[in-house]
Structure formats: C-alpha cells, structure tokens
MITI-150820 format. One record per residue (C-alpha): residue number from 1; x, y, z; residue in three letters. Coordinates in steps of 0.1 Angstrom, whole numbers. Layout:
<sites>
+------+-------+-------+-------+--------+
! nuba !    xx !    yy !    zz ! gudren !
+------+-------+-------+-------+--------+
!  NUM !     X !     Y !     Z !    ALA !
...
+------+-------+-------+-------+--------+
</sites>
This chain:
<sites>
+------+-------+-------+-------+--------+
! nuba !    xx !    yy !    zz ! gudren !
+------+-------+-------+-------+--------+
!    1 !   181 !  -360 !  -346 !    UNK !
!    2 !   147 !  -352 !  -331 !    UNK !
!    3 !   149 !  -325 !  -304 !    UNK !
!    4 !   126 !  -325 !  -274 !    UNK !
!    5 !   110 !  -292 !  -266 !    UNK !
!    6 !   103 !  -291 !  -228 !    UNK !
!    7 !    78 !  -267 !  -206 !    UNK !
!    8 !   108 !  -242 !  -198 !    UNK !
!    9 !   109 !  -223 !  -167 !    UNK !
!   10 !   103 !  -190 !  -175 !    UNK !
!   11 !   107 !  -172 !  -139 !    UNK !
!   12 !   130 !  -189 !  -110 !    UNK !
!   13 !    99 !  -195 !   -88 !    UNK !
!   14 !    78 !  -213 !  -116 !    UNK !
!   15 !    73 !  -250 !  -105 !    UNK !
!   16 !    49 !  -257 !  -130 !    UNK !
!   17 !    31 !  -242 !  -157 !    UNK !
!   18 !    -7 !  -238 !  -178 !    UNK !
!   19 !     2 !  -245 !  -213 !    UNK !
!   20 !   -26 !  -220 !  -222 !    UNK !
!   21 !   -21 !  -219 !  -261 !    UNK !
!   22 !    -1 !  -233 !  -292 !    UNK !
!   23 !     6 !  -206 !  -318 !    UNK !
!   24 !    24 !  -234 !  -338 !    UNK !
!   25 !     8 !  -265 !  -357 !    UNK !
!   26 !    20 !  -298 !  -362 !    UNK !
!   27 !    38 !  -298 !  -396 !    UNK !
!   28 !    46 !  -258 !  -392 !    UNK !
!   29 !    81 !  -252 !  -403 !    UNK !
!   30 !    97 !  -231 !  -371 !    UNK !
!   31 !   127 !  -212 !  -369 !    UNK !
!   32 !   152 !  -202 !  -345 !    UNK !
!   33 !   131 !  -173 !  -326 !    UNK !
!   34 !    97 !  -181 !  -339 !    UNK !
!   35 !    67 !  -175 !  -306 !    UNK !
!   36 !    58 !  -215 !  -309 !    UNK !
!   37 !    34 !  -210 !  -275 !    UNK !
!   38 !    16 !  -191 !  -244 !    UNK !
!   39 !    27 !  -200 !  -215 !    UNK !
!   40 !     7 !  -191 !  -177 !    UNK !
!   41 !    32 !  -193 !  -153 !    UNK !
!   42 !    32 !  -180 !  -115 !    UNK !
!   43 !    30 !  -147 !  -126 !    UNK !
!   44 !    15 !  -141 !  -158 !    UNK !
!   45 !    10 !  -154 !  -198 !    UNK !
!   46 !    44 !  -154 !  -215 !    UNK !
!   47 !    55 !  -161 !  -248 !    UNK !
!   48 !    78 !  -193 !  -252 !    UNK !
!   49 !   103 !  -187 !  -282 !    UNK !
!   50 !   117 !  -220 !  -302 !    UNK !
!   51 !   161 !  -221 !  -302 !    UNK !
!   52 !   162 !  -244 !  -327 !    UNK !
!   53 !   146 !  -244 !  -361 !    UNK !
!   54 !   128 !  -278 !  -377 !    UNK !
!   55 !    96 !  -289 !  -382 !    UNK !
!   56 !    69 !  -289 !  -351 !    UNK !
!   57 !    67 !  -329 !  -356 !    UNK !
!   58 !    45 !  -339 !  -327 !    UNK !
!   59 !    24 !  -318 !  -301 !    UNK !
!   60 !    24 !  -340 !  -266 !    UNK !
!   61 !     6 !  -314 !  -246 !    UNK !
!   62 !   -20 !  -299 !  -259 !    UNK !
!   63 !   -34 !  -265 !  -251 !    UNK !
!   64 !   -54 !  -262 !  -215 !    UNK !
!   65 !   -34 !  -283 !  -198 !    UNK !
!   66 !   -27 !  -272 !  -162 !    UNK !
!   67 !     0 !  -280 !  -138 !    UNK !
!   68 !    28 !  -293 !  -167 !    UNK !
!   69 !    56 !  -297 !  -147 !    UNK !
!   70 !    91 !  -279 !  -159 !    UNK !
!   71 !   109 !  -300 !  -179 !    UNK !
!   72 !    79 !  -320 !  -190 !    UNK !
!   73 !    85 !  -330 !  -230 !    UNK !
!   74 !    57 !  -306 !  -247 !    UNK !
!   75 !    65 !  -311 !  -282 !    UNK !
!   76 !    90 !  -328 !  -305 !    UNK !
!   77 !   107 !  -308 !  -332 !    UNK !
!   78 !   122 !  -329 !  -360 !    UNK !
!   79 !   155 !  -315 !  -379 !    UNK !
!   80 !   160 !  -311 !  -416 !    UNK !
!   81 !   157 !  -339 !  -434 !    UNK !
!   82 !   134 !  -359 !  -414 !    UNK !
!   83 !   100 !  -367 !  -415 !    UNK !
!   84 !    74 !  -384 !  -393 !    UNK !
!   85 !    91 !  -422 !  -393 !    UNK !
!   86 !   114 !  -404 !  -365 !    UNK !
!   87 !    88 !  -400 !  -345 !    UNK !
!   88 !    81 !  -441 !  -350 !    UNK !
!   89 !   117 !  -448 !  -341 !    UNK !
!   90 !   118 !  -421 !  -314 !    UNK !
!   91 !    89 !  -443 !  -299 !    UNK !
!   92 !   101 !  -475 !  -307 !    UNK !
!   93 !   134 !  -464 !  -292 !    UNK !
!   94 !   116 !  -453 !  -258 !    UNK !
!   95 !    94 !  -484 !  -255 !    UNK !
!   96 !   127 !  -508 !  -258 !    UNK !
!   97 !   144 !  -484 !  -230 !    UNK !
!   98 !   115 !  -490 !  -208 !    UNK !
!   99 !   112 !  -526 !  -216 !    UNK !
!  100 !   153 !  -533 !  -205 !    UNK !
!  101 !   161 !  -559 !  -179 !    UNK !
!  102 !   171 !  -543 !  -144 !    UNK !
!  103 !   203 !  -555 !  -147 !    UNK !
!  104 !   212 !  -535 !  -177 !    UNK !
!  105 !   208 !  -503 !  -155 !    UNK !
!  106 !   247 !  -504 !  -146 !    UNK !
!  107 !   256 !  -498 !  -183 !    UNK !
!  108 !   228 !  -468 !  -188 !    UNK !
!  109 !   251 !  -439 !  -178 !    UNK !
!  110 !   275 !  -452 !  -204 !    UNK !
!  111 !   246 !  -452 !  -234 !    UNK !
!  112 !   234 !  -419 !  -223 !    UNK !
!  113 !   269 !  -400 !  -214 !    UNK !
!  114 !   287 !  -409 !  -251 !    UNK !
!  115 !   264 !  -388 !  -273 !    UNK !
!  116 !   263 !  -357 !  -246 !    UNK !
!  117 !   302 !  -357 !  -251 !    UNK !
!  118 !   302 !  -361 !  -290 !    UNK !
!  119 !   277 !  -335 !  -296 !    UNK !
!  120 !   286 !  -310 !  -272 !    UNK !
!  121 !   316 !  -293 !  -288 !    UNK !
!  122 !   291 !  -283 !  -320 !    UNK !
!  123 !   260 !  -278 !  -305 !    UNK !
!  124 !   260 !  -249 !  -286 !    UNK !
!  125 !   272 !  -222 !  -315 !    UNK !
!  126 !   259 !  -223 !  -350 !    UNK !
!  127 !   282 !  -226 !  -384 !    UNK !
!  128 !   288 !  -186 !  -380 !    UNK !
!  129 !   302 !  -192 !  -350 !    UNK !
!  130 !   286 !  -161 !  -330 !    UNK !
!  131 !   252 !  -182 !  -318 !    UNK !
!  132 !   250 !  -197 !  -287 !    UNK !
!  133 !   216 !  -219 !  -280 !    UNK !
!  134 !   204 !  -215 !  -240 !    UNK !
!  135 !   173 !  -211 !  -226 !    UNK !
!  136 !   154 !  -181 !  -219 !    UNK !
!  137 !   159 !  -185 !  -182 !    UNK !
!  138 !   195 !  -191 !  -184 !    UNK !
!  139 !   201 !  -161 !  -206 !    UNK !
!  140 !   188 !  -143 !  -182 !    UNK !
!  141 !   207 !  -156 !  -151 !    UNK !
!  142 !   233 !  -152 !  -168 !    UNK !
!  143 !   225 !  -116 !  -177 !    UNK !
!  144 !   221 !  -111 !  -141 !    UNK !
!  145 !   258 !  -128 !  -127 !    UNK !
!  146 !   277 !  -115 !  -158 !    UNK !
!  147 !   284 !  -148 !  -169 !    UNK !
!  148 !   300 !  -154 !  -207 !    UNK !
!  149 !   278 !  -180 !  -222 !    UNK !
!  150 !   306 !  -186 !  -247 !    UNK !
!  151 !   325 !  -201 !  -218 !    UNK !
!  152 !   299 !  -223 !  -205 !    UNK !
!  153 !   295 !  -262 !  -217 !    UNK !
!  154 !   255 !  -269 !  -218 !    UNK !
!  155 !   241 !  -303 !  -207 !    UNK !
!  156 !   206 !  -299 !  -221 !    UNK !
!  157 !   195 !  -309 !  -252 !    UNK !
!  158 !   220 !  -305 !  -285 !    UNK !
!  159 !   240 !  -289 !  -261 !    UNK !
!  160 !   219 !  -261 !  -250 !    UNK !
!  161 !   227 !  -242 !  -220 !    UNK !
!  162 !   205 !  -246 !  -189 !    UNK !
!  163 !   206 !  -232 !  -157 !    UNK !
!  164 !   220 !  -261 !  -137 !    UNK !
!  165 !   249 !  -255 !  -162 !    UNK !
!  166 !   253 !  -219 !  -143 !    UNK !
!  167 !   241 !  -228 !  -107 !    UNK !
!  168 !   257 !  -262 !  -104 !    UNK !
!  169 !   253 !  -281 !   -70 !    UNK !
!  170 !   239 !  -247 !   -57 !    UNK !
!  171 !   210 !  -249 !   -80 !    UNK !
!  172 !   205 !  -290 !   -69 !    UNK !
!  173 !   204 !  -277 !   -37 !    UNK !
!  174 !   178 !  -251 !   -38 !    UNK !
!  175 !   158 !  -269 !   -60 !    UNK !
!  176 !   156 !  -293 !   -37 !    UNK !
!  177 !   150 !  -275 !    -6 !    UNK !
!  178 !   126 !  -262 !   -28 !    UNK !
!  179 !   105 !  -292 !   -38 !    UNK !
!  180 !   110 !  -305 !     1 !    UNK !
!  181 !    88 !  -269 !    11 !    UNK !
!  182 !    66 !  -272 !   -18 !    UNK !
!  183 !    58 !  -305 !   -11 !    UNK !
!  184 !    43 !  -300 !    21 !    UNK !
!  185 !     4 !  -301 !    25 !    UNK !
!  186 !   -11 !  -266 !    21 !    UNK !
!  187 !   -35 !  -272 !    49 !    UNK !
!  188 !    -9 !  -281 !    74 !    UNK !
!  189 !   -12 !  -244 !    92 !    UNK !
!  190 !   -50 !  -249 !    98 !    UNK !
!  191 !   -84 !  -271 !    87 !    UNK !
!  192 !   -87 !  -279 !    52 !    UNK !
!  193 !  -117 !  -256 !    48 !    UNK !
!  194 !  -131 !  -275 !    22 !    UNK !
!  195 !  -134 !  -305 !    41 !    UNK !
!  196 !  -151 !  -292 !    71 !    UNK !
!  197 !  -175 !  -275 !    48 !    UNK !
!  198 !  -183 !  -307 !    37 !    UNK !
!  199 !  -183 !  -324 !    68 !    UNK !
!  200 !  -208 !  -301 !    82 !    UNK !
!  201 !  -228 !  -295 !    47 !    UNK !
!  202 !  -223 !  -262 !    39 !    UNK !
!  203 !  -227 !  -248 !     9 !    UNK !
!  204 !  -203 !  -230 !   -10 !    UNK !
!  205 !  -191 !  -222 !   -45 !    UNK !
!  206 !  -155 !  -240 !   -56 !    UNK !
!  207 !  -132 !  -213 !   -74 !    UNK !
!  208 !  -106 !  -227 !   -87 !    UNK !
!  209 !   -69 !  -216 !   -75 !    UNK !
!  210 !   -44 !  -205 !  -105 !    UNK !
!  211 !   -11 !  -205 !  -106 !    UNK !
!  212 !    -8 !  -169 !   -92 !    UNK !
!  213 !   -26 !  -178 !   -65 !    UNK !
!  214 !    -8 !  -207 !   -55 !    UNK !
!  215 !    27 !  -194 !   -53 !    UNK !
!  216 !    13 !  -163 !   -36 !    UNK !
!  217 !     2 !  -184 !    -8 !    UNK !
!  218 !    33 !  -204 !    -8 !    UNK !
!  219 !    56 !  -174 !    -4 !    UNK !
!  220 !    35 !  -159 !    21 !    UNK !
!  221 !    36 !  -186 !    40 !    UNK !
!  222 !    70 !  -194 !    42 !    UNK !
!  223 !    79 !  -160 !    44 !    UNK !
!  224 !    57 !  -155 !    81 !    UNK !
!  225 !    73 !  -187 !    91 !    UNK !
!  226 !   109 !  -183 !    80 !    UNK !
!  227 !   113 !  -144 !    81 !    UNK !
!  228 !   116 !  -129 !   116 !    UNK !
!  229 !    91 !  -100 !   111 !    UNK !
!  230 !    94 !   -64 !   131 !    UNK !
!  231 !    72 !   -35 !   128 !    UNK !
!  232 !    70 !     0 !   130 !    UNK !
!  233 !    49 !    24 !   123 !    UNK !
!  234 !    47 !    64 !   120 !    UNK !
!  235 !    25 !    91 !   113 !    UNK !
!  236 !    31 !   117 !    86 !    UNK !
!  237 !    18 !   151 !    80 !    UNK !
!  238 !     8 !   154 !    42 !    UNK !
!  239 !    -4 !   192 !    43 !    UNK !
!  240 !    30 !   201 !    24 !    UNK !
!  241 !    26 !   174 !    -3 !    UNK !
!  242 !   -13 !   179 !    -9 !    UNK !
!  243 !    -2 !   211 !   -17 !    UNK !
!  244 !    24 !   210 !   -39 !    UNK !
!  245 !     6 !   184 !   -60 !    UNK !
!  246 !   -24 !   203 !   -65 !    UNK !
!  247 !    -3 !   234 !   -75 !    UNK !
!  248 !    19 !   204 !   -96 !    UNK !
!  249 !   -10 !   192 !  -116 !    UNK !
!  250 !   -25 !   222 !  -124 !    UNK !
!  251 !     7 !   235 !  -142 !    UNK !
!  252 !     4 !   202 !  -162 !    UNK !
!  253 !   -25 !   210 !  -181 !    UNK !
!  254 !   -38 !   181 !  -183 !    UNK !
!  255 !    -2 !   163 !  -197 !    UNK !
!  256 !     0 !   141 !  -167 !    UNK !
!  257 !   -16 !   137 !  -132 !    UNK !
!  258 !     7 !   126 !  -102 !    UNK !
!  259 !   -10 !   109 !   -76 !    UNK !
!  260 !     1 !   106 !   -35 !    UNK !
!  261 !    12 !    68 !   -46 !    UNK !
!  262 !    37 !    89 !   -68 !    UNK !
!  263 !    56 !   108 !   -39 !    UNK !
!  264 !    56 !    79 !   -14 !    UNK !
!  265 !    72 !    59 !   -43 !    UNK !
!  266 !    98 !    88 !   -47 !    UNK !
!  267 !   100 !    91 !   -12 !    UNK !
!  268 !   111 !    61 !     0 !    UNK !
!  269 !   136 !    56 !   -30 !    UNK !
!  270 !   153 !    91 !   -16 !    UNK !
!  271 !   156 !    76 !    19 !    UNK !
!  272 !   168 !    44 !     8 !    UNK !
!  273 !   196 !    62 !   -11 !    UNK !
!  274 !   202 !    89 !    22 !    UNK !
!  275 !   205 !    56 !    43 !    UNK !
!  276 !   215 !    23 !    26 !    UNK !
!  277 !   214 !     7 !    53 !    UNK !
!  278 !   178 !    -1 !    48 !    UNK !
!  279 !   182 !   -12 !    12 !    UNK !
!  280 !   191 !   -49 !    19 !    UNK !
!  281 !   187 !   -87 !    19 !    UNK !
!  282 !   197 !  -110 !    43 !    UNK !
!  283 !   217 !  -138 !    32 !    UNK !
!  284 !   239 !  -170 !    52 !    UNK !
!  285 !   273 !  -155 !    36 !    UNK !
!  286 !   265 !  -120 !    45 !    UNK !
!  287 !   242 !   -90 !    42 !    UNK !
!  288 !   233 !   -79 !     7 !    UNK !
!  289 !   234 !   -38 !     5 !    UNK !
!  290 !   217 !   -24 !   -29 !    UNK !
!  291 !   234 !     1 !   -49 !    UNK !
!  292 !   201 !    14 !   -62 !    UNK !
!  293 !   164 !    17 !   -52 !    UNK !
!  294 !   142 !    -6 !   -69 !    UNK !
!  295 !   111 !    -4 !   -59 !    UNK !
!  296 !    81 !   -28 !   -62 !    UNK !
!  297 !    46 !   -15 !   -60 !    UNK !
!  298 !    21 !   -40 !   -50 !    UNK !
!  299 !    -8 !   -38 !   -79 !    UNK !
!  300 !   -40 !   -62 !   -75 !    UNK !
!  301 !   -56 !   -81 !  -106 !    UNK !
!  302 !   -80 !  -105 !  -115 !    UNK !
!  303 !   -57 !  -128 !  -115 !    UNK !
!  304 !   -40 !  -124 !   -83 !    UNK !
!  305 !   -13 !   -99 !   -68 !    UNK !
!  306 !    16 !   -87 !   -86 !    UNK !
!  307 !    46 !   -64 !   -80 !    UNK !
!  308 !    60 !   -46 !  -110 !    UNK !
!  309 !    94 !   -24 !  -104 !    UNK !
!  310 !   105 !     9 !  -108 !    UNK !
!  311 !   136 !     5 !  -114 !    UNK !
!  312 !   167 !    27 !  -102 !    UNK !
!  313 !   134 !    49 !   -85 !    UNK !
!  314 !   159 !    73 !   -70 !    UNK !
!  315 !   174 !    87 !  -110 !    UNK !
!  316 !   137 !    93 !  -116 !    UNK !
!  317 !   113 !   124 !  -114 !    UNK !
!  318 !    78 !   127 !  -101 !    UNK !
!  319 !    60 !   129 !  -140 !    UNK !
!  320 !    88 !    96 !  -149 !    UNK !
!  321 !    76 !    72 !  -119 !    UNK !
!  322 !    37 !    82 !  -125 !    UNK !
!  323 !    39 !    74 !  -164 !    UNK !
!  324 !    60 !    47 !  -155 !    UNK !
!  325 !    37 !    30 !  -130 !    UNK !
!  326 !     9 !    38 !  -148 !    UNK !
!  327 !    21 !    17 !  -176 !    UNK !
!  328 !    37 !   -16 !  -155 !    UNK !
!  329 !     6 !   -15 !  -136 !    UNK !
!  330 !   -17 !   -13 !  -169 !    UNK !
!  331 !     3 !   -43 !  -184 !    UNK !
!  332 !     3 !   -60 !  -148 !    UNK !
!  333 !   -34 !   -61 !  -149 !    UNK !
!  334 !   -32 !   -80 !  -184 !    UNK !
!  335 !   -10 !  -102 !  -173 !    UNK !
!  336 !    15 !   -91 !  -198 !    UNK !
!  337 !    46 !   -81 !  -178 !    UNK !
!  338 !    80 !   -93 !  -187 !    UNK !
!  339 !    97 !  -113 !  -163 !    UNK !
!  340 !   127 !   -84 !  -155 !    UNK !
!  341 !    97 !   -62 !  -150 !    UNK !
!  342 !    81 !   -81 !  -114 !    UNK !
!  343 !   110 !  -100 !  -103 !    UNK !
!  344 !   140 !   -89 !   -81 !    UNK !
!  345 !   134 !   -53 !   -69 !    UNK !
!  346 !   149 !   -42 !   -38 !    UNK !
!  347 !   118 !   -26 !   -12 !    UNK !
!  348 !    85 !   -32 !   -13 !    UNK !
!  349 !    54 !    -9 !   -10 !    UNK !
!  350 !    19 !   -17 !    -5 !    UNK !
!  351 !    -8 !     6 !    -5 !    UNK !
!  352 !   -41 !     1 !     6 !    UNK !
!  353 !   -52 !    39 !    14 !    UNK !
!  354 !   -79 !    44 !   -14 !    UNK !
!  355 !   -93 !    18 !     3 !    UNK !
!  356 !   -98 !    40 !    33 !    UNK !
!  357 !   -79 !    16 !    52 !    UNK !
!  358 !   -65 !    35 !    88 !    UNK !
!  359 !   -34 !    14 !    88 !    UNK !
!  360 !   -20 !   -25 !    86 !    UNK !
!  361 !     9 !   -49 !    88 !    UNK !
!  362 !    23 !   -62 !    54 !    UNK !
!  363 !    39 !   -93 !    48 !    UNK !
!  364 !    77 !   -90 !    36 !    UNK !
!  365 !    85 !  -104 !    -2 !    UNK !
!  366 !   115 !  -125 !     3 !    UNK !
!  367 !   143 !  -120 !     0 !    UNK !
!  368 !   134 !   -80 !     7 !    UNK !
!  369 !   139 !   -71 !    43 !    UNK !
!  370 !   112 !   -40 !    41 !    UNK !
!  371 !    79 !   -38 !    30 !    UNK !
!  372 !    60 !    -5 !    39 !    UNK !
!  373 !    23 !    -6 !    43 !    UNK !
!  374 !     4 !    28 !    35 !    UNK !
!  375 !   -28 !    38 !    49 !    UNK !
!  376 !   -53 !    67 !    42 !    UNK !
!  377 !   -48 !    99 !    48 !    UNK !
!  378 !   -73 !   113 !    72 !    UNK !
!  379 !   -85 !   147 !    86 !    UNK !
!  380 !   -69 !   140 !   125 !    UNK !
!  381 !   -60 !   164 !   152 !    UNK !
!  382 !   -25 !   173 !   159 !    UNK !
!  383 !   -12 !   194 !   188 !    UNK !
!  384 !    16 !   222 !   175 !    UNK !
!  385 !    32 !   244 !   198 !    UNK !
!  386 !    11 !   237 !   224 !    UNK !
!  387 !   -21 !   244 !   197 !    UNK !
!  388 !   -42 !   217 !   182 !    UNK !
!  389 !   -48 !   219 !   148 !    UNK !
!  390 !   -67 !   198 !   116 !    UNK !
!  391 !   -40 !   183 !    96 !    UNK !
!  392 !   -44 !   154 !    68 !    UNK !
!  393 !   -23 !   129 !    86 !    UNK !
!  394 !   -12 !    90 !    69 !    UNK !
!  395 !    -2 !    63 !    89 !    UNK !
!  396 !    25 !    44 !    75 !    UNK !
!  397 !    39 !     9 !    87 !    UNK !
!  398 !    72 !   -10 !    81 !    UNK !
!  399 !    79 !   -46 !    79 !    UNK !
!  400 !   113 !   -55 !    84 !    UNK !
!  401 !   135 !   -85 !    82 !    UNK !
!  402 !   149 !   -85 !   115 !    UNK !
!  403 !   182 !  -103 !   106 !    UNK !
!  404 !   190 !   -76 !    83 !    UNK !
!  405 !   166 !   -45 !    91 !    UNK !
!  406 !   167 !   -44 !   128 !    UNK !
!  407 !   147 !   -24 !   150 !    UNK !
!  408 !   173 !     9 !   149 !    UNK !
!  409 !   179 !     3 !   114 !    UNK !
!  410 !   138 !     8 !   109 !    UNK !
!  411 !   132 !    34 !   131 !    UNK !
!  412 !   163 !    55 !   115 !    UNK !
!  413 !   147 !    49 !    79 !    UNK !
!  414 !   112 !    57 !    85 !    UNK !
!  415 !   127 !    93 !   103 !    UNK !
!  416 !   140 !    98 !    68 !    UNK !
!  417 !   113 !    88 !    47 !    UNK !
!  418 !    92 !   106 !    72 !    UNK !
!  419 !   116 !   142 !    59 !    UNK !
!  420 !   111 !   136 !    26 !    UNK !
!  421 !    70 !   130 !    25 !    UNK !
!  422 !    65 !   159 !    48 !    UNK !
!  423 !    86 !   181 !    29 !    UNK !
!  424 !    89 !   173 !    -6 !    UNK !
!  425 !   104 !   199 !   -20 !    UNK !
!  426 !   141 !   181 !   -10 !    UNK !
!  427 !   130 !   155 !   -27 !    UNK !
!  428 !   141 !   177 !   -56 !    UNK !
!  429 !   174 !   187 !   -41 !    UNK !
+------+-------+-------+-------+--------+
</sites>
C-alpha cells in the first residue's frame, strides 16, 4: 500500500516548515534511514530521514516551498511490488472520496477506522521483531518522558508512532491553545508598519521574514504578555577574574583561549547548583526544580537568534565550556544544530558586553524563569574602605519569572553568582 510521507515536525515549536531541498528523486529506491530531504524549520536546516523503505513514487512539494504546514503530504512512497498505476488508483481513490454525497459522512469513521485496527498489530515492528517505526519527534519525546515505544499503539500511518500517540488529549490541548495564539494578527500590539509606510509613501526595502524570525517574535511576544517579568540588577568587580584569565591563557600556550563569556557561563551554573532555588520553571501543577544547570547562551546569526546549551554546565571546566561553546556556536551560525542541542535548557544568558553595551533588560525564554543580561565591563570608580579606587566593574541584570523566581529568590541568586565571578578561584572548589 502507498505510504504518505508528511512534513514532520521536527522541534515542538515548528508550525510550519521551508522544504528547502530534496536529496531523493522520483523513482530513487529509499530505505529505512536513508536522508530523503532538508528541511528549515524555526530553528535551523535539518535533515528529514525516511522510516519506511519503497520507492520515492511521487514528489507533491517540490523544493523552495515556504510555509508547508506539519502534516502536509510531501511525497508518496510506494511499497514493493508496486509501481506508478498506485499512484492512478491512489488518485482515483481520493477524487471519489471527495466527490461522496453528504449523507454518506455518517459511515466515514467506519471506512477509515477498520484498516487502522487491521494493520496496527504488524505495523509498528518489523519481521525481526526488535524495530519499532515512529517519528523523529516522537522518539525524541519519548526519550525525554522515558516512555517504552514497544508499549505504545501508533495511529499514524502503517502504524507509526506519533506524538499525539504519547501526549494524548494533553497534546490536543496545547496544540490548540497553540494555533488559537498563533493565529492572532501579528500587528495587533501596534500599526502594521508596512501599511503606514505605504499610506504615507515612504520608501523602504521589503526583507522578507524567515521562519526564525517569525517564531522569535511570537515567543517574545507572548512571553512579555504572559510572563510576569521582575528585574534585578548588580554590579560586579572583575579585577580577580581579569587576572586569573590572563595568567590562565598564558599557561595555555596557545591550546585554548577562555574568554569572560566562559566564567559568567561557569558562574552562574555554580550558583544555580549552590541555590536551586533559582533553577526552575513555573508550571499550573507545581514548580519545576532542575537537577542540573543547563545553560543556554544566546548566539546571533544571519538567520536570526539562537540558544545552543551547555549542558550539565556545573560537571564542566573552564577549557570544556569554552571548546564547547565555541563549537555549538560555530554550528549555530550554520544553522546546523541538532534539535537536543537549542531546545530545553534550564537558564538563559545573554550577552551583549562586546558590544559595549552599559547594561539592559532581557526578555525571559519560556518556560525558563531567569534570563541574565550581561553588560561591558568598564573602568568605573568604586569607594573601598572609605578610598576610591579604578576597578573594571560589569553590570549584570536578571529577568525573572515572578511566579516562580520571586524577588527574594533573585536577589539571593545574584549574591551568589555575584561570589563566584568576583572570586573565581571557588569556582574550582
């Protein structure tokens, strides 16, 4: 039977999707495994993997097509033993569903449900036994949850394993609310700037949004007008630190370089695991408290903003997070990340210093409570012991979730991150 190969949704934010190139032709045997496409989702180009094997019968969207929707038929892939006539009856069979009398519609759940139920015990494992066909997304929810795929009964096609299969009503329900907020008109916090420009004849140049772009400014948004922000800020003294990476890098010899982005990571991963209570989510059943600091790191590209993730940042050393970083960002700016490698992560930092920006509010990256905003450090003078002195001084600022980060909570964290940055030497202890 022909199989349907749909855009898939390759991150849980991802709407929609660029089908940006086919690396399969029609008439290309493909096999369980086999890269069949590039997809540009919200975040960057992915690789799109066929689950079944057969022959790439028919290409329905071809490459360059923005804004496929998930779940859109791309492609049809016939099974052994067919040929091209399936694609005729596959189309003839469509055309007479769409050409049915209304009052036929009472029986459609009946035609539709019966060969669900008689393909479903076979489909999902293959005559080994030990394969189980899902989609990339749900493999990777299920990953997440700890869920047995083995024990799961999949509803897509041939039996594959989808996500609804491992959300249920909870995944109806987002998706929903979901669509509902998506739906709404971009311009409704302000004018629609192109058409005043219009109105009034200006002249401007039309840059097209891409997907990045777009989901950036939707989670922005509804972050500011969901997420009760609070912020704090404090100054910290960064002769100590200055100081021991100069002395740091010159023992190197050249092997590595840590950077001032390096400690602040380190830093704030240390005072998330001195006090918890700062590593959380808010969430209607309770507050979610992290057993590990994962940190994302705000990078810019051409394409838009992206947060890769050191992972578990507090098990790491200095020379690990700066070759580490070094690399996601490198593969951030390529658009090449994986999607474990920008999504989750537990605190958020962006930093804006080598811009020689003093100090600024960030937005919080839902459903993170914290996001610290870094500033320059600058030559400023600091009274000590009555004396005043030069000291390199950064101004750091932290947006919190109020519902889960409240003011107390913030204060008590930045005091500790404060300790670490200003002395980093116990970061080593």
């Amino acid at each position: 039977m022909s199989i349907e190969i749909t855009m898939p949704a390759l991150s849980p934010t991802m709407e929609e999707g660029k089908l940006a190139k086919w690396l399969k032709s029609e008439g290309d045997t493909v096999e369980a495994g086999d890269v069949i496409a590039e997809i540009e989702t919200d975040k960057a180009t992915m690789e799109v993997e066929a689950v079944d094997e057969g022959v790439l019968g028919k290409i329905l969207i071809s490459e360059g097509t923005e804004a496929v929707k998930v779940n859109t038929p791309i492609a049809i892939l016939l099974e052994d033993g067919e040929d091209k006539s399936a694609l005729e009856n596959l189309s003839s069979k469509k055309s007479n569903d769409d050409q049915k009398p209304a009052d036929t519609k009472k029986e459609a759940p009946k035609v539709e449900k019966a060969p669900a139920v008689d393909r479903a015990p076979d489909a999902p494992k293959s005559n080994s036994g030990d394969r189980i066909f899902a989609t990339p997304l749900a493999r990777r929810i299920a990953a997440d949850k700890g869920i047995d795929l083995t024990s799961v009964k999949g509803t897509g096609p041939r039996g594959r394993i989808v996500k609804a299969d491992l959300e249920g009503s909870k995944v109806g329900a987002a998706a929903t609310s979901q669509t509902t907020s998506s739906a709404s008109p971009t311009t409704s916090a302000g004018i629609d700037a192109k058409k005043q420009a219009d109105l009034l004849g200006m002249e401007y140049e039309m840059i097209p949004n891409n997907n990045i772009k777009k989901v950036t400014a939707r989670r922005l948004t509804e972050a500011k007008q969901t997420v009760p922000h609070f912020y704090l800020t404090v100054d910290c003294v960064l002769d100590n630190l200055l100081a021991a990476r100069k002395e740091m890098n010159e023992a190197a010899n050249g092997e590595y370089k840590l950077s001032v982005n390096d400690f602040i990571i380190k830093a704030n991963a240390m005072a998330l695991k001195s006090y918890p209570a700062a590593n959380t989510s808010w969430s209607d059943e309770g507050i979610l408290q992290y057993k590990h600091a994962d940190i994302s790191v705000a990078v810019a590209t051409p394409n838009g903003l992206i947060t890769p993730i050191i992972k578990k940042a507090e098990t790491k050393g200095l020379r690990d997070i700066s070759d580490e970083m070094k690399e996601l960002a490198g593969r951030a700016r390529e658009g090449k990340l994986k999607p474990e490698e920008f999504q989750g992560g537990t605190f958020s930092i962006s930093n804006l210093g080598m811009f020689g920006v003093k100090d600024f509010q960030a937005i919080i990256n839902p459903p993170q409570s914290c996001i610290m905003a870094v500033g320059a450090g600058e030559q400023r003078p600091v009274v000590e012991n009555g004396e005043v002195k030069i000291r390199t001084v950064m101004s750091v600022t932290l947006s919190t979730d109020h519902r889960s980060v409240d003011g107390a909570v913030g204060a008590e964290f930045l005091q500790h991150f404060k300790r670490y940055i200003e002395n980093p030497v116990n970061m080593l202890v």
